[in-house]
C-alpha positions in Angstrom: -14.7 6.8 13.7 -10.7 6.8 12.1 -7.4 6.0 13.5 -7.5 9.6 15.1 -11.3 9.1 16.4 -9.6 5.8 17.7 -6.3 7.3 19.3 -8.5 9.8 20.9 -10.8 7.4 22.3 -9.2 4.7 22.9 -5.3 5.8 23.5 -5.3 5.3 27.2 -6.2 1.7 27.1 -2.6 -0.2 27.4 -1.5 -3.3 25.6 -1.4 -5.5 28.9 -5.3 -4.2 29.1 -6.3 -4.5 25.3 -3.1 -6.5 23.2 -2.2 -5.4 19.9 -5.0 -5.4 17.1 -5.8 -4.5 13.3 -6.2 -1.3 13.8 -3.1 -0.3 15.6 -1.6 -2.1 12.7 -3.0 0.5 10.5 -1.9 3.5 12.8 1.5 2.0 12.2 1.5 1.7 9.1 -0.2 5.1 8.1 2.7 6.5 10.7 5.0 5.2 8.1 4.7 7.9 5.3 6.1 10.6 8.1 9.9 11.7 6.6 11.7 10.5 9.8 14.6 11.1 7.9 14.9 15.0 8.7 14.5 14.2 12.2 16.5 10.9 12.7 20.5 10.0 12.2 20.9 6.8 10.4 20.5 3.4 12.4 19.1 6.0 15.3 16.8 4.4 17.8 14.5 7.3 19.5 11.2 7.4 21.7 8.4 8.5 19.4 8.0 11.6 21.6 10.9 12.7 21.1 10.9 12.4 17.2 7.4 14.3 17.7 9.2 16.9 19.2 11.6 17.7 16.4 9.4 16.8 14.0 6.3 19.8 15.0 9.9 22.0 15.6 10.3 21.9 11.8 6.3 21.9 10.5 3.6 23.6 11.4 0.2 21.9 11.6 -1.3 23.8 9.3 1.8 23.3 6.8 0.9 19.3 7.0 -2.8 19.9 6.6 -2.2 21.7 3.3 0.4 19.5 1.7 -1.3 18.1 -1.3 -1.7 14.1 -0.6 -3.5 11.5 0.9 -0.9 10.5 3.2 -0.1 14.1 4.4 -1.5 14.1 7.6 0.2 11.2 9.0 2.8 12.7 10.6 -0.5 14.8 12.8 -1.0 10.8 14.5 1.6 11.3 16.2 0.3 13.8 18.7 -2.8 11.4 19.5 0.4 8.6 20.0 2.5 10.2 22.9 -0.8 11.7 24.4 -2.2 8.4 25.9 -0.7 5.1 27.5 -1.3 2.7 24.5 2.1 3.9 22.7 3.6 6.1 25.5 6.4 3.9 25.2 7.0 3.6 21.8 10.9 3.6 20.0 11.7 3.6 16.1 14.5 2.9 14.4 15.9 1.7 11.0 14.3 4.2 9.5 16.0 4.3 5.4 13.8 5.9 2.6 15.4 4.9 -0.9 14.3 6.8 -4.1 16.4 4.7 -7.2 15.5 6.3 -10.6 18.0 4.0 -11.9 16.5 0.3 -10.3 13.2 2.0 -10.9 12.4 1.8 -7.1 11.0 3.4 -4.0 10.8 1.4 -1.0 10.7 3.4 2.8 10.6 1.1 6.0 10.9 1.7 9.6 10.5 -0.6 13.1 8.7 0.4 15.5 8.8 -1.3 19.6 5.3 -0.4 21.3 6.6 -2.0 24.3 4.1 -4.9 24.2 6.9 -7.6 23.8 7.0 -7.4 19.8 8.6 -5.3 17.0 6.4 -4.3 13.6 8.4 -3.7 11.1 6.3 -1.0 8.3 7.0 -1.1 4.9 5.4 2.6 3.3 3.5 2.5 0.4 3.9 4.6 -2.8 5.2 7.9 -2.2 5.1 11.1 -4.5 7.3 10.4 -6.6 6.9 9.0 -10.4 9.7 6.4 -9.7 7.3 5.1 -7.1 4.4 5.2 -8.9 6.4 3.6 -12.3 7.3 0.5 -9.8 3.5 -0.2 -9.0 3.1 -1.2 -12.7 6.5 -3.0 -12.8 4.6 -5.6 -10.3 2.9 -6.3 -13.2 5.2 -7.7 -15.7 8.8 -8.3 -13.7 8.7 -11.4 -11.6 10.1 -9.6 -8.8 11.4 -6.1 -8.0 14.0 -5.0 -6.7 12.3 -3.2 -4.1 10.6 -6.2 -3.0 14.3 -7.8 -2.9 15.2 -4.3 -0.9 12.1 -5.5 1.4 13.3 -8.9 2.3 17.0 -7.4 3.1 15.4 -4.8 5.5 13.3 -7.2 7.0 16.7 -9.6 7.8 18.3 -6.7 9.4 15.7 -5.6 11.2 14.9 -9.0 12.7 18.8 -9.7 13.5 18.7 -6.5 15.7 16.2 -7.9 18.6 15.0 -10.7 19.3 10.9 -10.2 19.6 8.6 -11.9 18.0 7.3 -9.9 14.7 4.5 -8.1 13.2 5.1 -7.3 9.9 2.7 -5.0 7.9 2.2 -2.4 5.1 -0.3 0.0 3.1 -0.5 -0.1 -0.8 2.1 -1.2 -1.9 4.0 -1.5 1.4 1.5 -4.5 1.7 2.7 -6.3 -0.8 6.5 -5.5 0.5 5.2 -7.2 3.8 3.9 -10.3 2.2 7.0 -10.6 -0.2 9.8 -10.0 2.7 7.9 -12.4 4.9 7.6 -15.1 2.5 11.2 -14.7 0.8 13.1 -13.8 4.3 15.2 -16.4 6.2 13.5 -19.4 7.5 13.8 -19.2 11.1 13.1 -15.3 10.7 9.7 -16.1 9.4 9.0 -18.5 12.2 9.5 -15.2 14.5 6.6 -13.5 12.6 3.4 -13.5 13.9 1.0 -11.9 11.4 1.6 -9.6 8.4 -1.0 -7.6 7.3 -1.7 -6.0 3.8 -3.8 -2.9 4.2 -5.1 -2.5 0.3 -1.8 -3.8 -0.9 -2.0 -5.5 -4.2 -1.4 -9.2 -5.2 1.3 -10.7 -6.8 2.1 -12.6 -9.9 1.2 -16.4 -9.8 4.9 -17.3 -10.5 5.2 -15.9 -6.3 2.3 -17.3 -5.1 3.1 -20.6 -6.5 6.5 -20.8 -4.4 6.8 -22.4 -0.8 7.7 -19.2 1.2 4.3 -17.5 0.2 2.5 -20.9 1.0 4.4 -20.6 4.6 3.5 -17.8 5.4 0.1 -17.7 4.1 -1.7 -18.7 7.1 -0.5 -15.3 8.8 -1.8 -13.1 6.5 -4.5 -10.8 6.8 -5.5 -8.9 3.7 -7.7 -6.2 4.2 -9.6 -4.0 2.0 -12.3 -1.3 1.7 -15.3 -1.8 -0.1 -14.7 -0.5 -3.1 -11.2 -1.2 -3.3 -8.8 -1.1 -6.4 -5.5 -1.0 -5.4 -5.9 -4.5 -3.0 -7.2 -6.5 -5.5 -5.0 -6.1 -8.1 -3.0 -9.0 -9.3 -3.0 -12.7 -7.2 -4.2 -13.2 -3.8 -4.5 -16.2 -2.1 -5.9 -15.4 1.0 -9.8 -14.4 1.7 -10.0 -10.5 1.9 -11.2 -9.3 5.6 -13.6 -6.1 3.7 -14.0 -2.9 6.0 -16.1 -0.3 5.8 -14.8 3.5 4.4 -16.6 6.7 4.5 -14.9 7.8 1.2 -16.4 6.5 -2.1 -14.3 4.7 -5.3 -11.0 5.3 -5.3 -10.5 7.2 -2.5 -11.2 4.8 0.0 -7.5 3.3 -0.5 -6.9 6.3 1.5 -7.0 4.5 5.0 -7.9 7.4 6.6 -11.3 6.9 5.7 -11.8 3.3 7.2 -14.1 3.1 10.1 -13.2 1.9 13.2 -15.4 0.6 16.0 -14.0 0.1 19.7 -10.7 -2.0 18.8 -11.5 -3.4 15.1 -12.7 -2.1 11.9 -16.4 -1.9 10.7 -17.0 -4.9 8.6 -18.3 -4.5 4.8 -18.8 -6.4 1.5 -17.2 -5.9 -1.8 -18.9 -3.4 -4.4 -20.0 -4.8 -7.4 -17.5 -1.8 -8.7 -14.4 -3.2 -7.5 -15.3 -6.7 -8.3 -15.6 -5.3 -11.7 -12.2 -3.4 -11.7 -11.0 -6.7 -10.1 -11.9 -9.2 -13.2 -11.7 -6.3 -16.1 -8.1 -5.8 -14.9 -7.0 -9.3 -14.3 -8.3 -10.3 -17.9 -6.6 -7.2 -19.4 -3.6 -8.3 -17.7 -3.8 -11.9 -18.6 -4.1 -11.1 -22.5 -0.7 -8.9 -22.7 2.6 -10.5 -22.7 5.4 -9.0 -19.9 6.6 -7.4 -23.0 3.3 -5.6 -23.8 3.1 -4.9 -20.0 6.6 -3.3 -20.0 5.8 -1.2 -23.4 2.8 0.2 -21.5 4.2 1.2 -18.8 7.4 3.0 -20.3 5.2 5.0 -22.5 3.1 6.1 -19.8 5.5 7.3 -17.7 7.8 9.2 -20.8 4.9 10.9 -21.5 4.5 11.9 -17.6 8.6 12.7 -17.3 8.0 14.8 -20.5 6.4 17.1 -18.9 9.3 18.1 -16.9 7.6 17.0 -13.4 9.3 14.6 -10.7 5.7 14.0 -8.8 3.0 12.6 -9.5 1.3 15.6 -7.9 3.3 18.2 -10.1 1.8 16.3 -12.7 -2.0 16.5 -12.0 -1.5 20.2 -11.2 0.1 20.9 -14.9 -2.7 19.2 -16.8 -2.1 21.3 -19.6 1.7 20.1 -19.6 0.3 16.6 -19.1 -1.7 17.5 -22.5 0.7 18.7 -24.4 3.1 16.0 -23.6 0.8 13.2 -24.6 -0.3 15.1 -27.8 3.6 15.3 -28.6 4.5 12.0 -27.3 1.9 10.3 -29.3 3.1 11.8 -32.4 6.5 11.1 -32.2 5.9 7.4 -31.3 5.9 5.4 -34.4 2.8 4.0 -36.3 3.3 0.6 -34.7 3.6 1.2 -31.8 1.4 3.9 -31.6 -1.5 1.3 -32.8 -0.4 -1.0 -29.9 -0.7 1.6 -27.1 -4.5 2.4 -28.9 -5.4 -1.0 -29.0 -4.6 -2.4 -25.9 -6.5 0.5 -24.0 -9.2 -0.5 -26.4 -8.9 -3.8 -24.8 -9.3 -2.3 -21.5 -13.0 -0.7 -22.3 -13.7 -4.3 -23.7 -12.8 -5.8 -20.8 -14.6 -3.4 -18.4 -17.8 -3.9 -20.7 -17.3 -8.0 -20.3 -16.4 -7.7 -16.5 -19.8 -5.6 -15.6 -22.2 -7.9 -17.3 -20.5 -10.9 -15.7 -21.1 -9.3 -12.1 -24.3 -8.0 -13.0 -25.6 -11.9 -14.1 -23.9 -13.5 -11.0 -25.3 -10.9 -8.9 -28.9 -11.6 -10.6 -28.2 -15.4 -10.1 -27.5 -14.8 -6.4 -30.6 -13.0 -5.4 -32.6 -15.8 -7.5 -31.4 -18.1 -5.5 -31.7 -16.2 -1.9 -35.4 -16.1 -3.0 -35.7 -19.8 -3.7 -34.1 -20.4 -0.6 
């Protein structure tokens, strides 16, 4: 069972009956990747059934069904939402969706009132485009972003508009938006908020998690994460991972659409060997560049993904044979040196991968040894 199994079956069961849990989180936050902005006037407030309504006026079902991406169908939640009692009485507003090639960020947010006495404010996670996907990897070697900064702002302005207690949360890297505008967001705003969750949203770098806002707020976070997740354990976490169970396999479990739910929580599950191999190779990869190195990576990658003309990171997978030609050409016109650094570090990679899986493997091997002693 999904969110949609869960809206179906357990819709008509109110807050006052069964109070806010970690799954509604998620149908919040998946909600999050619908474009409100077609349907909504700036700074609008509007009952979710009637931004449903204008919403299905402009798609068809079966246009949302075939749009090419994981968070595609999001918008179809809706119609499970204004169906039953849990979120008949559900508002948005604040809805803002920034795309800045020249920042090099994407950050989209919304607030949402179930009713219940409390506001959750969403942050979205990566989008379509390659700006958003070029800002994942900035996490990596800047300190901060300035869509994280863009987080805490929208967070400020949201809270200053009501005065309910908070839920903040996100998917990807909408998670680590929540943890970051929680931690970094006005003192007495943060005592207002009650949990934040991070659904697969990746860590941070330790120069955040060693300041006194993230240690604040710690104690509210929940971090979830598939089974064989990538995404959520990327970079530095503090907090113990709550792992779920997905009916997708690798990468595509980050698609939270394919968590299972039971009744009002999330099937519990234990971390693959696989991602706990990701986890260390990419740390250690990470841990031998400079921010430098980090940065050099990532520009190249993405001038060889904006040489092929494409703005998404969908038009790109489609056009592999621009995506081919443009690294073939891009390769040769970078020169020797630097050329020889991009080789080496993604030799570094495969090294570290190789180091990473023998680790696991031996730990794992120790474990069981020890289960059988015991």
């Amino acid at each position: 069972m999904n969110i949609f199994d869960y809206l179906t079956w357990r819709g008509d069961v109110p807050f006052s009956i069964d109070p806010f849990n970690e799954v509604d989180n998620l149908v919040l936050c998946q909600l999050a990747y619908t474009d409100f902005g077609e349907v909504l006037e700036t700074g609008e407030s509007c009952p979710l059934s009637e931004a449903a309504q204008r919403f299905f006026a402009k798609h068809t079902r079966e246009e949302i069904i075939n749009t090419p991406s994981f968070y595609a169908r999001a918008p179809l939640l809706m119609e499970g939402m204004v169906a039953g009692a849990r979120f008949q009485d559900l508002y948005i507003k604040n809805y803002i969706n920034i795309v800045d090639h020249q920042q090099t960020a994407q950050i989209s947010a919304i607030t949402f009132l179930p009713g219940d006495g409390h506001a959750f404010v969403a942050f979205r996670g990566t989008d379509n485009t390659l700006v958003g996907w070029k800002e994942d990897l900035a996490l990596g070697y800047q300190v901060e972003t300035y869509g994280q900064k863009r987080a805490v702002a929208y967070l400020e302005e949201a809270a200053s508009q009501t005065e309910l207690p908070l839920y903040v949360g996100g998917h990807s890297k909408g998670g680590n938006f929540a943890i970051y505008a929680a931690s970094f967001c006005d003192s007495e705003i943060q005592k207002r908020i009650l949990r934040v969750f991070s659904n697969d949203g990746p860590g941070f770098r330790e120069e955040i998690t060693a300041r006194e806002g993230y240690h604040r707020i710690l104690p509210k976070v929940t971090q979830i994460v598939p089974e064989e997740s990538v995404f959520g354990m990327l970079l530095t976490h503090l907090t113990e991972p709550k792992v779920i169970r997905s009916d997708a396999s690798g990468i595509m479990q980050h698609d939270c659409l394919s968590w299972q739910v039971e009744k009002n929580a999330f099937v519990p599950g234990t971390l693959s060997e696989k991602s706990l191999i990701i986890q260390r190779a990419m740390s250690e990869w990470i841990r031998e560049m400079d921010d430098d190195s980090r940065k050099f990576l990532s520009n190249t990658l993405f001038s060889v993904l904006e040489a092929t003309g494409e703005n998404t990171i969908y038009g790109v997978i489609n056009s592999k044979l621009k995506v081919t030609e443009a690294l073939m050409n891009s390769l040769s016109e970078l020169p020797r040196e630097e050329r020889n650094e991009l080789l080496s570090w993604i030799g570094v990679l495969f090294k570290s991968g190789s180091r990473s899986a023998v680790t696991v493997y031996k730990e794992k091997r120790a474990g069981e040894k020890e289960k059988a002693k015991g």
